[in-house]
C-alpha positions as CSV (number, residue, x, y, z in Angstrom):
1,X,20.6,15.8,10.6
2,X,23.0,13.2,9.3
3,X,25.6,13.7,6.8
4,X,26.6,10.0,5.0
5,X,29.6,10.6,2.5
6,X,29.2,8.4,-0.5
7,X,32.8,7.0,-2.1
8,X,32.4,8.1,-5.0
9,X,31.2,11.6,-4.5
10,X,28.3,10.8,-7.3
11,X,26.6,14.0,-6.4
12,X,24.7,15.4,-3.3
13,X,21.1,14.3,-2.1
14,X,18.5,15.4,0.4
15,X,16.3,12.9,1.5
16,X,13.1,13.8,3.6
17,X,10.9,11.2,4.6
18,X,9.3,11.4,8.5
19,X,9.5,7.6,8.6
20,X,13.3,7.7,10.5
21,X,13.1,3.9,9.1
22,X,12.4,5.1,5.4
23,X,14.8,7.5,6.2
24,X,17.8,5.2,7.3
25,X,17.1,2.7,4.7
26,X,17.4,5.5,1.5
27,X,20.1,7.6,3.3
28,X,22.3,4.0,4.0
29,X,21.7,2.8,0.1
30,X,21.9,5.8,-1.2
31,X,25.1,6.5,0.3
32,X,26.3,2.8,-0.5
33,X,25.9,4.3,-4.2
34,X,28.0,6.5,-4.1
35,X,26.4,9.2,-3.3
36,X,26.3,12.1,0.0
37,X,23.6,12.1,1.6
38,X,21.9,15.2,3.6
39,X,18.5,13.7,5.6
40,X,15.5,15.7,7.5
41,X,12.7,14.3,9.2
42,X,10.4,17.3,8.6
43,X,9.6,20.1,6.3
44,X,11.8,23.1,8.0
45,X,14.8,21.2,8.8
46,X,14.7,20.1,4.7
47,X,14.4,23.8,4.1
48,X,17.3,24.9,6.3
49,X,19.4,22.2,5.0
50,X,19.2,22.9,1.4
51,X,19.9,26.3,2.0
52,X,23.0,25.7,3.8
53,X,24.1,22.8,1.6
54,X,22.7,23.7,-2.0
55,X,22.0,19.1,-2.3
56,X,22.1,18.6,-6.3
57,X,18.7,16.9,-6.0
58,X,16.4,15.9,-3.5
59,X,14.0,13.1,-2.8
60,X,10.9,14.3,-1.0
61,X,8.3,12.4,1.0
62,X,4.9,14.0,0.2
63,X,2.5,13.4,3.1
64,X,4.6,14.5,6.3
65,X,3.4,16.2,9.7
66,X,4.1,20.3,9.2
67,X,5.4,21.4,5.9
68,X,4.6,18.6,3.1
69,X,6.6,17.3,0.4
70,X,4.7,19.3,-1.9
71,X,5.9,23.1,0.4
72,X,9.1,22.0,0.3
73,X,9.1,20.8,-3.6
74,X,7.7,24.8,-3.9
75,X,9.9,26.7,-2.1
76,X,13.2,24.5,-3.5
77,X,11.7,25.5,-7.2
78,X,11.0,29.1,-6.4
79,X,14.1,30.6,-3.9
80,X,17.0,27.7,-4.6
81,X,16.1,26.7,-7.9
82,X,17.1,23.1,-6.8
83,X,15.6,20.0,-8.5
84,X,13.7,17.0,-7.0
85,X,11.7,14.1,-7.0
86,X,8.7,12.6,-5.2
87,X,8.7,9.3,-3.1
88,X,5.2,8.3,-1.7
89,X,2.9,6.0,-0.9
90,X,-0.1,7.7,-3.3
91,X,-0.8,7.9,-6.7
92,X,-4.4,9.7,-6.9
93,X,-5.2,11.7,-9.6
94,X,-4.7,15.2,-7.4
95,X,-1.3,14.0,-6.3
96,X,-0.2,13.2,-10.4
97,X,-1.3,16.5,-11.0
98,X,0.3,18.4,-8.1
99,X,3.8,16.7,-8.8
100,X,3.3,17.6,-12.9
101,X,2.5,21.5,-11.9
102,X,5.8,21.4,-9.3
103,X,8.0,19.9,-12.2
104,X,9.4,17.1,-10.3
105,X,12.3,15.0,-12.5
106,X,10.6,11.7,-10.6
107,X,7.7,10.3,-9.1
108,X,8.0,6.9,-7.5
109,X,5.1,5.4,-5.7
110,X,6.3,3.2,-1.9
111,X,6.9,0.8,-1.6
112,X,10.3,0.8,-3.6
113,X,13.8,-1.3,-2.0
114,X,16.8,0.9,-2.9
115,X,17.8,-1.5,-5.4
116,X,14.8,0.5,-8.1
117,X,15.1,3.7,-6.2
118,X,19.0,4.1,-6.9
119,X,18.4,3.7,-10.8
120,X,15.8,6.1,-10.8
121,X,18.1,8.7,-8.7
122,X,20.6,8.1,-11.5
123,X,18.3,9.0,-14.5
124,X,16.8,11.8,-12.6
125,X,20.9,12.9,-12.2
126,X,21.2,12.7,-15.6
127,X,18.1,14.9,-16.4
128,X,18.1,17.8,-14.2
129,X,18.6,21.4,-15.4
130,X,21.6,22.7,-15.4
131,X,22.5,24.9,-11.8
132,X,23.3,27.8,-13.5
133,X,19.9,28.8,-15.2
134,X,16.6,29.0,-13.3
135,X,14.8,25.5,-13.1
136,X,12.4,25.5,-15.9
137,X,8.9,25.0,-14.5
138,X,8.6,22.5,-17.1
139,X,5.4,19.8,-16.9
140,X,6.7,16.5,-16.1
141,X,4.7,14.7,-18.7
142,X,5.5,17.0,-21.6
143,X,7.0,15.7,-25.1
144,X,10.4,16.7,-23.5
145,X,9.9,14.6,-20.3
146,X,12.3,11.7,-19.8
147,X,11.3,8.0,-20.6
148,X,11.7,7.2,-17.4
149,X,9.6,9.8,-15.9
150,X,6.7,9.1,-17.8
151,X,6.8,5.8,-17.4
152,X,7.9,5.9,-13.6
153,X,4.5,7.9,-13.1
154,X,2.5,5.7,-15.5
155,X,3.6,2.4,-13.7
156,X,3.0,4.4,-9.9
157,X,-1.0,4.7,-11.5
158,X,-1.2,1.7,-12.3
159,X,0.5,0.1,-8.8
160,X,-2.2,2.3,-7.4
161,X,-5.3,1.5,-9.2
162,X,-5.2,-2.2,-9.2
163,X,-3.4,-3.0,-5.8
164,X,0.0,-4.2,-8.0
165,X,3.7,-4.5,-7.5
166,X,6.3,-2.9,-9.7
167,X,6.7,-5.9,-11.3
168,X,3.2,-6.7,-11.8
169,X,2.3,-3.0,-13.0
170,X,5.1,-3.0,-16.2
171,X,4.1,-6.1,-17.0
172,X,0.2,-4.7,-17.2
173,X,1.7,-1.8,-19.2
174,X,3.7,-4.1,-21.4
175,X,0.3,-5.9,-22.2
176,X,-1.7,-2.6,-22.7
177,X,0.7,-1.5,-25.1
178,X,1.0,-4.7,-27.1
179,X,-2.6,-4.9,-27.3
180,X,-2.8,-1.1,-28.7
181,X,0.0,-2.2,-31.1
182,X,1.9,0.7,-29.9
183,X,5.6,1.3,-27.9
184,X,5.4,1.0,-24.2
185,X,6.5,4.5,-23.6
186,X,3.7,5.8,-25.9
187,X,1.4,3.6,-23.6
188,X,3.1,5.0,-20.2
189,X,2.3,8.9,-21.8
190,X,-1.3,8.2,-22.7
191,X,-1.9,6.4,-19.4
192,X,-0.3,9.8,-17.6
193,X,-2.3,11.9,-20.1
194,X,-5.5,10.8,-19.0
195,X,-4.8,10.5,-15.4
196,X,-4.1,14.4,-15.4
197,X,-7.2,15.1,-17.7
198,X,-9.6,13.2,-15.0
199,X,-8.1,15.5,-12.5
200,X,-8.2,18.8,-14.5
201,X,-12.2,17.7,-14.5
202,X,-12.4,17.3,-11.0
């Protein structure tokens, strides 16, 4: 485990990923930000570092060898109360729905340079429950979700389904929405709406 003090002191981040490049790349930018980082390779070691460290959020790989993303995302909810958000190289209908029933502040779909994973760590700062109550196991695409959220998911469908980039993607859910006559963040939610009805009827 490697401990990379930000400047700033920003907050305090766990990043898991079992991809030691992923892993160097996010804890290096991340701590260029400003921020200290914690990392782990694996599910266990994430465990026994945020236990020990109490991170203020932390950015999950999903698919890894052992424990997943999703175990860890589960057991920070449940015993540390601890928020978090998803990075991962999937955006299937099941995985949608698993991050919405976990809560996670942020789902971002690889791959991602740390120049659009920073500004997301930010907003996801800025929207996480407060320490001292219990972290709400709120939906993530719920009327109360985030902009950014919903549109963060939205845009990691869309990258999915049709093989785009980032770029690519908002500019497909700029069109959609312009051709609904309807706000782009009304276009993100129906887009996330639908995704987690197809996988409620699976």
């Amino acid at each position: 485990m490697n401990k990379d003090v930000g400047a700033s002191g920003k907050g305090r981040i766990l990043v898991v990923d079992d991809d030691r490049l992923v892993l160097a790349t996010l804890t290096h930018g991340l701590a260029q930000a400003g921020y200290e980082v914690l990392d782990a390779d694996n599910g266990d070691d994430a465990i026994l570092i945020a236990r020990q460290h109490r991170p203020d959020l932390a950015l999950l790989d999903i698919r890894m060898e052992g424990m997943t993303g999703f175990d860890v995302a589960g057991y920070l909810r449940d015993y540390l109360q601890l928020p978090f958000m998803f990075l991962s190289a999937f955006a299937d209908e099941a995985t949608i729905a698993k991050v919405k029933e976990l809560g996670a502040l942020a789902y971002l779909v690889k791959p991602l340079d740390i120049h659009q994973i920073v500004p997301a760590v930010e907003a996801a700062f800025a929207n996480r429950p407060a320490r001292t109550v219990a972290a709400p196991h709120v939906p993530v695409a719920e009327p109360g979700a985030s902009l950014e959220v919903v549109e963060a998911m939205a845009l990691g469908v869309l990258m999915h389904r049709y093989s785009l980039t980032r770029a690519q993607a908002l500019s497909r859910l700029e069109r959609m929405a312009a051709e609904q006559s309807i706000e782009t963040p009304e276009q993100a939610r129906r887009i996330v709406e639908a995704v987690e009805q197809l996988a409620l009827g699976s």
